[in-house]
C-alpha positions as a LaTeX table, in Angstrom:
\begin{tabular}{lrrr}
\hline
Residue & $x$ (\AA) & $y$ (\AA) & $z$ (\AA) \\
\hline
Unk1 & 0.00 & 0.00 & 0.00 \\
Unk2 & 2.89 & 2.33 & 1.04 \\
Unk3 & 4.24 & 2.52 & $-2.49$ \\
Unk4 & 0.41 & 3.43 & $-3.89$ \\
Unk5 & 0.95 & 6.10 & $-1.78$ \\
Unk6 & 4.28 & 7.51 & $-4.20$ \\
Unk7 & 2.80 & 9.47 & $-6.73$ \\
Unk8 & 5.03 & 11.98 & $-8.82$ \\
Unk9 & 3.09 & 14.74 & $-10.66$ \\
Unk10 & 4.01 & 16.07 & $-14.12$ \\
Unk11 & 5.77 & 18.86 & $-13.39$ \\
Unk12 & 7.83 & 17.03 & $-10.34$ \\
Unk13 & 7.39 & 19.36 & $-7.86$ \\
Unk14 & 5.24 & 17.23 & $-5.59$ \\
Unk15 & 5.88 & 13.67 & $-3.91$ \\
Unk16 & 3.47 & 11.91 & $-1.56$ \\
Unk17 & 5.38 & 10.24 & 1.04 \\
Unk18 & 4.88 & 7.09 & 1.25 \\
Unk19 & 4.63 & 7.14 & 5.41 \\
Unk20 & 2.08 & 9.22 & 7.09 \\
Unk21 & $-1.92$ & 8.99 & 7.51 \\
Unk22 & $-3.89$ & 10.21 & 4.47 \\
Unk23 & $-7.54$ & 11.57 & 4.47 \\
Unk24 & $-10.64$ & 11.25 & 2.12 \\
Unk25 & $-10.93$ & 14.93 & 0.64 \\
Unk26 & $-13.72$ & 14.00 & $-1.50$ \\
Unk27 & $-15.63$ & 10.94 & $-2.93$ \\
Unk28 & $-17.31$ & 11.27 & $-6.36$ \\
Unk29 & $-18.35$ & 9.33 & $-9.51$ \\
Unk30 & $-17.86$ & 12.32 & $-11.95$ \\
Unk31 & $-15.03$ & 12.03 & $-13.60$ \\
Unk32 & $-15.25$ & 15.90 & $-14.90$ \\
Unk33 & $-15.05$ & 16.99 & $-11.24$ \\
Unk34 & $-12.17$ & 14.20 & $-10.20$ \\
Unk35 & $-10.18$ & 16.06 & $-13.11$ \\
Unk36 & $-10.65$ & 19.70 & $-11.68$ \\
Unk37 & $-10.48$ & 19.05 & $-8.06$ \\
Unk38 & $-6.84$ & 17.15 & $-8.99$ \\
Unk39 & $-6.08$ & 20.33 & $-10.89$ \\
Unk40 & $-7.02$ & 22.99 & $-7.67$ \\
Unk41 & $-5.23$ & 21.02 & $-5.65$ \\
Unk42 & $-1.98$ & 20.58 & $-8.24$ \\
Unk43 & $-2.22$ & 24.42 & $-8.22$ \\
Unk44 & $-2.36$ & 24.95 & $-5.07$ \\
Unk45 & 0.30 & 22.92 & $-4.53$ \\
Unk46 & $-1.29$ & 20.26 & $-2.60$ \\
Unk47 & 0.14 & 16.14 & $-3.32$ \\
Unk48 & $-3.26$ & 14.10 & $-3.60$ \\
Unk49 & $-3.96$ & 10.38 & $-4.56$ \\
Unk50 & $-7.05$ & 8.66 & $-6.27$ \\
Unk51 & $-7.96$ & 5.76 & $-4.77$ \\
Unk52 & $-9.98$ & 3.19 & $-6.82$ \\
Unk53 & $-9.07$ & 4.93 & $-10.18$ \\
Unk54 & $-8.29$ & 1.69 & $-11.64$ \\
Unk55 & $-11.72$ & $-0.05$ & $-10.48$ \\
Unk56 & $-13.69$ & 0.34 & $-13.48$ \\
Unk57 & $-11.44$ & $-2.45$ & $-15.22$ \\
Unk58 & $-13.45$ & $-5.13$ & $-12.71$ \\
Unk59 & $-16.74$ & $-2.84$ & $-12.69$ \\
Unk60 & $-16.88$ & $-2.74$ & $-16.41$ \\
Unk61 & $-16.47$ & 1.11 & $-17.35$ \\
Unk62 & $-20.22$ & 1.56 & $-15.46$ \\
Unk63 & $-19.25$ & 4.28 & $-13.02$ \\
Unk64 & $-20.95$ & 2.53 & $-9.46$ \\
Unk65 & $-17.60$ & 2.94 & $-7.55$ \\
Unk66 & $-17.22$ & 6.40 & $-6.44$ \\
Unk67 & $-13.42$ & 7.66 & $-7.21$ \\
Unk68 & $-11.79$ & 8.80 & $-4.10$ \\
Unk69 & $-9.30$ & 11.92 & $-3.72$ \\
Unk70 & $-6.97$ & 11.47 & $-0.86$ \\
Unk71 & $-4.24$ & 13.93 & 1.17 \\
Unk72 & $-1.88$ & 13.59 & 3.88 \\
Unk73 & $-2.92$ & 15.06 & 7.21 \\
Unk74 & $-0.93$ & 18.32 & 6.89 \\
Unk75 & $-2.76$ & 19.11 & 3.67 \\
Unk76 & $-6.26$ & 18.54 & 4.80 \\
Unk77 & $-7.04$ & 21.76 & 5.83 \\
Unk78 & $-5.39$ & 23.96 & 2.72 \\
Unk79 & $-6.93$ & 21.59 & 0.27 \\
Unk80 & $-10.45$ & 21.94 & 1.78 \\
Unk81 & $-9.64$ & 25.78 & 1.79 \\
Unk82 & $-9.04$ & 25.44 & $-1.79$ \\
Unk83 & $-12.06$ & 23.31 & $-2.51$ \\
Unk84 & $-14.58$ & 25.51 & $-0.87$ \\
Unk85 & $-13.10$ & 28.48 & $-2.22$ \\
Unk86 & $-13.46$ & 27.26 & $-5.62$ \\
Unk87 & $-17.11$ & 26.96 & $-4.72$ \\
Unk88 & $-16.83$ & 22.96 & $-4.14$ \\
Unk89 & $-17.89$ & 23.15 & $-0.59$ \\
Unk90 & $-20.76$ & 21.11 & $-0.57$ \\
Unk91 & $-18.31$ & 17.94 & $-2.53$ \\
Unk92 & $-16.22$ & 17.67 & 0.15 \\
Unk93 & $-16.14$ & 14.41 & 2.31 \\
Unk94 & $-18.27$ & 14.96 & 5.48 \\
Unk95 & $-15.94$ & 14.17 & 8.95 \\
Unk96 & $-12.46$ & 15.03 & 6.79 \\
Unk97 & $-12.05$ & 17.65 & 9.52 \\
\hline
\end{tabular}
């Protein structure tokens, strides 16, 4: 699981550490919105995973299992800063602090 967890974005400036707790940000099936909440938080400088982006080679392309956007601890609060203030409030995971 720990090397899921290493993730290098395009422009290299970001690594998730492979130690550490990690937090559901946000859960969705839209893949429109998984695209522009990974590119807030890229901007913003904020490392983030996406769990079960792979799943829809056993669900068969369908959509039924929700995508979701993961961040370490220390990132929690600036990436839900930079959710709601891109007017993505109401997305974000309920109890991710």
């Amino acid at each position: 699981m720990q090397a899921l967890c290493r993730i290098i974005f395009s422009n290299n400036a970001n690594r998730l550490k492979p130690d550490g707790p990690m937090y559901l940000l946000l859960q969705t099936n839209n893949p429109v919105l998984l695209s522009y909440v990974q590119s807030l938080l890229a901007d913003a400088g904020i490392a983030a995973v996406v769990f079960d982006a792979n799943i829809s080679m056993v669900e068969g392309s369908i959509g039924v299992f929700p995508r979701r956007v993961m961040v370490h601890d220390e990132d929690l609060g600036r990436a839900r800063h930079a959710l709601w203030e891109a007017g993505l409030g109401d997305e974000l995971a309920s109890g991710s602090a």
